[in-house]
C-alpha positions as CSV (number, residue, x, y, z in Angstrom):
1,X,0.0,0.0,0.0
2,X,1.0,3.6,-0.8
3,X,-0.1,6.9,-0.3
4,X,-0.4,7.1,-4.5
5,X,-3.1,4.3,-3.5
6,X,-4.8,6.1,-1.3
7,X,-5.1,9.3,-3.4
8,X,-6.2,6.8,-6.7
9,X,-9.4,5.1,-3.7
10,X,-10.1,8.7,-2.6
11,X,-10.8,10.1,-5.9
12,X,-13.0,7.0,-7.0
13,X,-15.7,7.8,-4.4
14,X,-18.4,9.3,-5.9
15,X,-18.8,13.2,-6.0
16,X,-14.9,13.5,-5.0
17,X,-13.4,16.6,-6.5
18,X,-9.5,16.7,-6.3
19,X,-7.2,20.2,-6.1
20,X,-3.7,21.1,-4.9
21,X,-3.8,23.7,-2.1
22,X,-1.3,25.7,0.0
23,X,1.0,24.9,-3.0
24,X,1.2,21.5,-1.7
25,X,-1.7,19.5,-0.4
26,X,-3.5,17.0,-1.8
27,X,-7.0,17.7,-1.1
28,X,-9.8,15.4,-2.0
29,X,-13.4,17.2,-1.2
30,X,-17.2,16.8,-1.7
31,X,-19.8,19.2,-2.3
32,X,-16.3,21.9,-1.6
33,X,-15.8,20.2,1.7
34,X,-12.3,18.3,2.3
35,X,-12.6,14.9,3.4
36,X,-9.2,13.5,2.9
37,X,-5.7,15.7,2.8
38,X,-2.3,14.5,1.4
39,X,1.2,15.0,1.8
40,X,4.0,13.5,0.5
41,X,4.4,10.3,3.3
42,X,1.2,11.4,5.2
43,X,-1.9,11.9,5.3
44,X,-5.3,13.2,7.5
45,X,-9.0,12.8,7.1
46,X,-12.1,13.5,9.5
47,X,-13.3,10.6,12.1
48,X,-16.3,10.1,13.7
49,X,-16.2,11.4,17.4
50,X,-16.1,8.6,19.0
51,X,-13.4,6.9,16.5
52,X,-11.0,9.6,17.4
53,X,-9.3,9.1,21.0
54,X,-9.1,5.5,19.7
55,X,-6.7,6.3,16.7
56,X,-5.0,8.5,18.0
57,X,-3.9,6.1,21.0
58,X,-2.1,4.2,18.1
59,X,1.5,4.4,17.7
60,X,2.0,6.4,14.2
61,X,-2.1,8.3,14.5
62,X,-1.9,11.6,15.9
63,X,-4.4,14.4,15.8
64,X,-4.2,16.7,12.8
65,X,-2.3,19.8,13.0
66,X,-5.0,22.3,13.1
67,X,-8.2,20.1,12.6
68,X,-7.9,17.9,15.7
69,X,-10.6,20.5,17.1
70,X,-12.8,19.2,14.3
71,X,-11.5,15.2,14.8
72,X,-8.7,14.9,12.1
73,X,-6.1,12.9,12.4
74,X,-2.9,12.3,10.5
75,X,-1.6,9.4,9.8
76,X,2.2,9.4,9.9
77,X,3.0,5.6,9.9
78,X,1.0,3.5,6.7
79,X,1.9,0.3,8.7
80,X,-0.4,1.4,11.8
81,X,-3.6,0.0,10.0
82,X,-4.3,-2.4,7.2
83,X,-5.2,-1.0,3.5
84,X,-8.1,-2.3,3.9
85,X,-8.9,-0.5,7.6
86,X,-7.5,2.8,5.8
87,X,-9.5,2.5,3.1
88,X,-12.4,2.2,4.8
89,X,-11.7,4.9,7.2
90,X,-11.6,7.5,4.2
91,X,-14.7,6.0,2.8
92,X,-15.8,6.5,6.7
93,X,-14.7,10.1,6.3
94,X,-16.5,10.8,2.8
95,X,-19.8,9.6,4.3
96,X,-19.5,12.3,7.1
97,X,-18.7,15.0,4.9
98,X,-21.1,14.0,2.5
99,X,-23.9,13.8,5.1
100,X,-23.7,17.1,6.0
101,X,-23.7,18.2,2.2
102,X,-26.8,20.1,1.0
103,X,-29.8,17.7,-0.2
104,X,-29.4,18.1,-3.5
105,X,-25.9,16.8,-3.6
106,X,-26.8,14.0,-0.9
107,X,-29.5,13.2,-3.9
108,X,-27.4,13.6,-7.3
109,X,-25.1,11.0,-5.7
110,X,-27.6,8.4,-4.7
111,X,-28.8,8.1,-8.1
């Protein structure tokens, strides 16, 4: 697994627009909301509430810079989880963004 990976999974959920920002970051967003954020060997994305205190106990999980206020976390370490865990963690973090998207968006996608 690799963080190219990651980026290719992110940008196949549906409704995922992609976009370089601060010169540098990945960001993958729905509805103009970031749910995932790249840099070269790490990575964040939003958590449910109660998912956060338990990745962050993980050796190589630490809250985002910035966005642990909004339950981020970064992922410095790929080895921590399984692709498979990761993956679905950012599919995790699409649904939340998504859900709070306006209806009409929620709807285009469902179709």
């Amino acid at each position: 697994m690799t963080i190219a990976t990651l980026r290719k999974y992110c940008l196949s959920l549906p409704g995922t627009t992609y976009d370089v920002k601060w010169g540098k970051d990945h960001c993958y967003s729905i509805g103009g909301k970031m749910f995932a954020v790249f840099g070269p060997k790490n990575f964040s994305f939003k958590v449910d509430d109660n998912r956060f205190l338990e990745l962050t106990d993980l050796e190589g999980i630490i809250p985002a810079p910035y966005m642990a206020k909004h339950k981020w976390v970064l992922v410095e370490d790929l080895k921590v989880l399984s692709e498979k865990d990761l993956r679905a963690l950012l599919a995790r973090s699409h649904e939340i963004i998504l859900a709070k998207a306006p209806k009409k968006l929620r709807d285009s996608l469902a179709k």
